[in-house]
VOGU-3710 file (C-alpha; in Angstrom, 3 decimals, decimal comma):
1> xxxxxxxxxx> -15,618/-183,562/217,150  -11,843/-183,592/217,770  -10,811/-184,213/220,905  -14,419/-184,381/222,629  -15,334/-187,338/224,887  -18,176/-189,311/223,250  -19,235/-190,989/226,632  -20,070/-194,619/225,899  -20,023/-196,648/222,976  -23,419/-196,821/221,332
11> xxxxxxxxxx> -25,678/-200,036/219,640  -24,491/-203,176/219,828  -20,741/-202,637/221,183  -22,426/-200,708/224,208  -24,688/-203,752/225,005  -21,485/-206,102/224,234  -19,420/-204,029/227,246  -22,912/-204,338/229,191  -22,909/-208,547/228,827  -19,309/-208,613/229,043
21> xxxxxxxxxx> -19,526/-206,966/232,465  -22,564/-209,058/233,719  -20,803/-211,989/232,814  -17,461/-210,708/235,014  -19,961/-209,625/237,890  -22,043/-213,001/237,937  -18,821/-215,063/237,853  -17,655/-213,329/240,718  -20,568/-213,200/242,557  -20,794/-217,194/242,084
31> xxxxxxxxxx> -17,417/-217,876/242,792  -17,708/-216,118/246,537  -21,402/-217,860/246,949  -19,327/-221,511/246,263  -16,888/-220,260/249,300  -19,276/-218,936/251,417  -21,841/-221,721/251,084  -18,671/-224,166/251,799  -17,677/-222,238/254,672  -21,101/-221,929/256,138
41> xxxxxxxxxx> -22,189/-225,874/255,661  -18,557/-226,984/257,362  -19,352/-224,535/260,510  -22,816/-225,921/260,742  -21,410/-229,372/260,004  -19,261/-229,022/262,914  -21,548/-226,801/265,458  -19,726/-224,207/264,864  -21,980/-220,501/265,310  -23,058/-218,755/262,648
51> xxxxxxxxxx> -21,612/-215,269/263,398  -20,520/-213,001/261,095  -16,806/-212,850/263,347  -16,698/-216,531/262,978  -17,881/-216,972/259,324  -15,573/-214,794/258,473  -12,482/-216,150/260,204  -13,213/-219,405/258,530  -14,144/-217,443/255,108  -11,218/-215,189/254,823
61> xxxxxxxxxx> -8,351/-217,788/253,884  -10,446/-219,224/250,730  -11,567/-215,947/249,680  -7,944/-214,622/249,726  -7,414/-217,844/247,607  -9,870/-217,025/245,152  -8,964/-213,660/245,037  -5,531/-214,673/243,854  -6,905/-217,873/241,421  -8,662/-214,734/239,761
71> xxxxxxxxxx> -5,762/-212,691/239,601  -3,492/-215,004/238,392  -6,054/-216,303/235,449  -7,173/-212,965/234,582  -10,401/-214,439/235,055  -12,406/-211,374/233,961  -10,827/-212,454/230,522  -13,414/-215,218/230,212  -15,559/-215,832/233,746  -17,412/-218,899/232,152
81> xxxxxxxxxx> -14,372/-220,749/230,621  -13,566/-223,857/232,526  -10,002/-224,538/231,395  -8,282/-222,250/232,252  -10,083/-220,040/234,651  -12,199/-222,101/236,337  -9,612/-225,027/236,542  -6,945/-222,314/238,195  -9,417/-220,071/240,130  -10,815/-223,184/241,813
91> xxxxxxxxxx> -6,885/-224,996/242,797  -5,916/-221,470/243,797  -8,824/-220,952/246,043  -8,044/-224,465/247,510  -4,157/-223,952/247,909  -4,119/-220,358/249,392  -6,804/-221,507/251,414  -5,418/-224,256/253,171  -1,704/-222,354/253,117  -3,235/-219,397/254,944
101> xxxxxxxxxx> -5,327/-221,275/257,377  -1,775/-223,590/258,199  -0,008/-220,688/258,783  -2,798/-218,482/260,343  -3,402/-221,604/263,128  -5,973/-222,603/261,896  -4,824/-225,634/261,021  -5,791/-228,090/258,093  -6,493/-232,035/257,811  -6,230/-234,142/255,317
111> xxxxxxxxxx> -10,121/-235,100/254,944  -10,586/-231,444/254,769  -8,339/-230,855/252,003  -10,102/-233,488/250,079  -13,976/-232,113/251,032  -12,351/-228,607/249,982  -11,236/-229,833/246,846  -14,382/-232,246/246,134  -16,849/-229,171/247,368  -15,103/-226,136/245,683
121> xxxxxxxxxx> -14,688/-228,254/242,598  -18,438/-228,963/241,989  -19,197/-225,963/242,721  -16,707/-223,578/240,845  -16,784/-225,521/237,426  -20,195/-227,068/237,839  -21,518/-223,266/237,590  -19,488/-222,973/234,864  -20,326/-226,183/233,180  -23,741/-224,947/233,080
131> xxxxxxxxx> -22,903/-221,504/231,995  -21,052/-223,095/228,788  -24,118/-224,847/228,170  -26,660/-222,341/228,322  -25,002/-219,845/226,238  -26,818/-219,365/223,064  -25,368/-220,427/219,765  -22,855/-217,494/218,147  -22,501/-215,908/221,627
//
């Protein structure tokens, strides 16, 4: 009827909106795991406790960073696609990240800067790499 919301789409476009927003959510939720699994193994790495005030402090710069790298790519476009998205959300993450920390006092090395890179790197486009692959034919 005119005018009337229809609530939802219905058959396949409804279950299309359904994997499209899995997809956005599982991107997402794998991007933060590759920060937070980087921030965790450097605290341990360095004896650092495993509070939730310090993981945190340590955790906030990158996320901010990939925040912004998904922002800026629009990565909700296409979560899976390594070029652009991954390629930007992961240098973003990286950049902001290490700018933040600089300017929070945090302070930033040049080893770490490469393990960030190295680390983030596998991680952000390796999930992806592997999402690319496993997608079924026609998807």
């Amino acid at each position: 009827m005119c005018g009337q919301d229809r609530g939802p789409p219905e058959g396949w476009a409804r279950t299309a909106v359904t994997l499209w927003h899995m997809r956005v959510l599982t991107g997402a939720v794998l991007d933060l795991c590759a920060v937070l699994v980087f921030v965790g193994i450097g605290r341990a790495s360095h004896g650092e406790g495993d509070t939730a005030a310090g993981l945190g402090a340590t955790a906030w710069p990158f996320l901010t960073g990939l925040v912004i790298g998904w922002v800026i790519t629009r990565a909700w476009r296409r979560p899976t696609a390594i070029v652009p998205t991954g390629l930007g959300v992961w240098l973003a993450t990286v950049a902001a990240g290490m700018i933040l920390r600089a300017v929070s006092g945090q302070g930033i090395a040049l080893t770490f800067v490469i393990v960030s890179l190295v680390f983030l790197g596998v991680t952000m486009l390796g999930w992806r790499a592997v999402a690319t692959r496993l997608r079924p034919l026609g998807a």
